[in-house]
N, C-alpha and C positions, 0 to 999 in steps of 0.2 A: 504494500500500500504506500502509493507517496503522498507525503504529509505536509511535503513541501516542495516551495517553488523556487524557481532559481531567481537568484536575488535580481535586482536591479538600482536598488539606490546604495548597498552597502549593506543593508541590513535584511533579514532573512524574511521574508515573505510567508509566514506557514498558518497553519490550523493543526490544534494538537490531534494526537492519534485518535483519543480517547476524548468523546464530548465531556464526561466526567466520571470520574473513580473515588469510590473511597478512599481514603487518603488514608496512609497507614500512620500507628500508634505512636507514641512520642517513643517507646520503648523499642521503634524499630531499627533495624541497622542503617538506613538511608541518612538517620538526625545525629550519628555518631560516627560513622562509617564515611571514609572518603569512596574506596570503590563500590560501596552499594548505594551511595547519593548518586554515581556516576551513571548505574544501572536505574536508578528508579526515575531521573532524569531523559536518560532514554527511552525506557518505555513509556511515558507520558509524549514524549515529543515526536519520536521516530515510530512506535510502533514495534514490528515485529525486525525490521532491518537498518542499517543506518543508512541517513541518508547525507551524501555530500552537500553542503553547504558552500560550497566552489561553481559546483556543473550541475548540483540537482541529482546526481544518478542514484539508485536505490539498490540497496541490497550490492552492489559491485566493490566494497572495501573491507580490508580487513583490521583488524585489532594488531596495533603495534606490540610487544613485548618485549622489549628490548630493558638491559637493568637498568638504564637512566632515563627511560621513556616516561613521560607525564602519564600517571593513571587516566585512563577513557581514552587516550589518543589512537587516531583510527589512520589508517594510508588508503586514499581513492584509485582502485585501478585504473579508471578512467582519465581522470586530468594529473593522476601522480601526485596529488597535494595533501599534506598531512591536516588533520583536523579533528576536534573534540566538540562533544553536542553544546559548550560553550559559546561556539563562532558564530557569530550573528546574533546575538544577544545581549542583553546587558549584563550577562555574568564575563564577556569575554575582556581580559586583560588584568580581572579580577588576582589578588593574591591571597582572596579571604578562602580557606576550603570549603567546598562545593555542601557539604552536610552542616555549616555553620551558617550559609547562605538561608539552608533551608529550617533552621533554626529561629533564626533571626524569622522566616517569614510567620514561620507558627507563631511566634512572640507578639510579631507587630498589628498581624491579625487578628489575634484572640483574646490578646491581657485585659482586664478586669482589675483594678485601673490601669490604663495604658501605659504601656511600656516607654521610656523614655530613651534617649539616645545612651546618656550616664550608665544606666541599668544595662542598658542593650552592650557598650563595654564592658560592663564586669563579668555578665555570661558568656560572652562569646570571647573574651580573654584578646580584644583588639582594641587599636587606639581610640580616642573618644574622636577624633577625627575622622576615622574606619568609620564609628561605630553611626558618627550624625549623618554624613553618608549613603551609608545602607539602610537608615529610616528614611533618609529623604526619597532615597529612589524605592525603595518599594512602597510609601506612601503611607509612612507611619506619620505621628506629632511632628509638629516644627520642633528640630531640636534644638533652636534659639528660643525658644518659648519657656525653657528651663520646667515642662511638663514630665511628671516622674510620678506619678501618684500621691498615694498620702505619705511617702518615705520608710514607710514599713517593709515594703517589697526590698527594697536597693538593704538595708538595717539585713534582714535577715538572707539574702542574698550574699553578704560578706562576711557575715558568719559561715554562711555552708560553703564558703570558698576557704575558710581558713579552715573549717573542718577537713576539708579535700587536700592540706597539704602543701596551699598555697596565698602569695600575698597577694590578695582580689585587686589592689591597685596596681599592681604588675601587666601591663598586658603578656598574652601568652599566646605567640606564636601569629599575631596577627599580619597584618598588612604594612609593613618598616620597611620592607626591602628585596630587594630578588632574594636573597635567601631565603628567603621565608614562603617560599612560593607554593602553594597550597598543591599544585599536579605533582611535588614529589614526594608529598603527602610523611613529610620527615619528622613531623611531631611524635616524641616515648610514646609508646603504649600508656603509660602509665597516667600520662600528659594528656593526652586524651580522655583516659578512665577521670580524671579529676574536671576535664571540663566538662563532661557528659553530665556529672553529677548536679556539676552548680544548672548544669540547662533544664533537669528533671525539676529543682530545688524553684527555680525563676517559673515553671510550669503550674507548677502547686502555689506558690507565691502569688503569682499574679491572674491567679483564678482561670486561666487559661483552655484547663478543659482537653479534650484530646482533639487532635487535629479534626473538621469535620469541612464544610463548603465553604466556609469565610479563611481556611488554611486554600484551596484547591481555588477559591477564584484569584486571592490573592495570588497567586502562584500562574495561574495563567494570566493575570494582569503584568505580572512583573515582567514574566519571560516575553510577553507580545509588546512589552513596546520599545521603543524607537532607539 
């Protein structure tokens, strides 16, 4: 099935595979996991084959593997152009990891009182810069409006971040620099286990709920535009 059309202004032209899916649990691999954000990305956007973002061709490339290869990088038989279901989107050029993206959208879509840019750094362990950012473009609070709820969320949020083993005003592992580049997915295991934690702690905190149609339209809003 193609899902997409071949671009013509720079930016990718598509309709998702899927009109709409339940949207999986906060406890699934896709909100913690770099290469299963990579696959649950894909099959929302591609469907059953990947589809070139260069020429449009479908089902005709295969999956890189190489050991310093970006996780989800694909190579097009047809035009020979290397490509991730990032290209043509606003995640593309991105250094934030692709499961912290989708993190961030469950947040910003569902908190109960609204998640703030502040808050939105301390879970996702990126700069407050990163963090104002990525509300503005998925279309959370102005994060010059210094909106953050009643401060009980962000209060007990940095608690469950020092419980985890770490200092919550540290970022960790965010968007600083090419090294930090979220496709070669270089964050400890460990590092990861402790920001997952603080992301379940901000889920329960901000009355958020489990991902349901306000996570999935968000999320086709973000990826469709410009």
């Amino acid at each position: 099935m193609n899902v997409f059309h071949v671009p013509t202004t720079g930016r990718r032209d598509f309709t998702f595979a899927h009109s709409w899916t339940a949207p999986p649990a906060s406890t699934s691999p896709c909100f913690h996991d770099e290469e299963a954000a990579h696959a649950y990305v894909e099959a929302r956007l591609w469907g059953d084959a990947p589809v070139c973002p260069h020429c449009g061709s479908v089902g005709r490339s295969g999956r890189m593997c190489g050991a310093t290869t970006r996780i989800g990088a694909y190579k097009c038989y047809t035009c020979r152009k290397p490509f991730t279901v990032k290209v043509g989107t606003p995640l593309e050029g991105s250094h934030v990891p692709l499961h912290r993206w989708l993190q961030a959208l469950h947040l910003v879509a569902q908190s109960r009182p609204v998640i703030g840019s502040t808050d939105l750094h301390r879970v996702l362990g990126v700069t407050l810069k990163t963090a104002a950012s990525m509300a503005r473009r998925i279309g959370g609070p102005d994060p010059a409006s210094g909106e953050e709820g009643d401060g009980r969320p962000a209060r007990r949020l940095r608690l469950a971040a020092t419980r985890a083993g770490r200092n919550p005003a540290v970022p960790q592992d965010g968007e600083g620099g090419p090294d930090e580049r979220a496709d070669r997915s270089a964050e400890p295991g460990s590092a990861c286990r402790r920001q997952s934690a603080v992301y379940l702690a901000a889920v329960a905190d901000h009355r958020c709920g489990e991902p349901d149609e306000r996570f999935d339209e968000a999320f086709r809003r973000f990826l469709s535009a410009g």
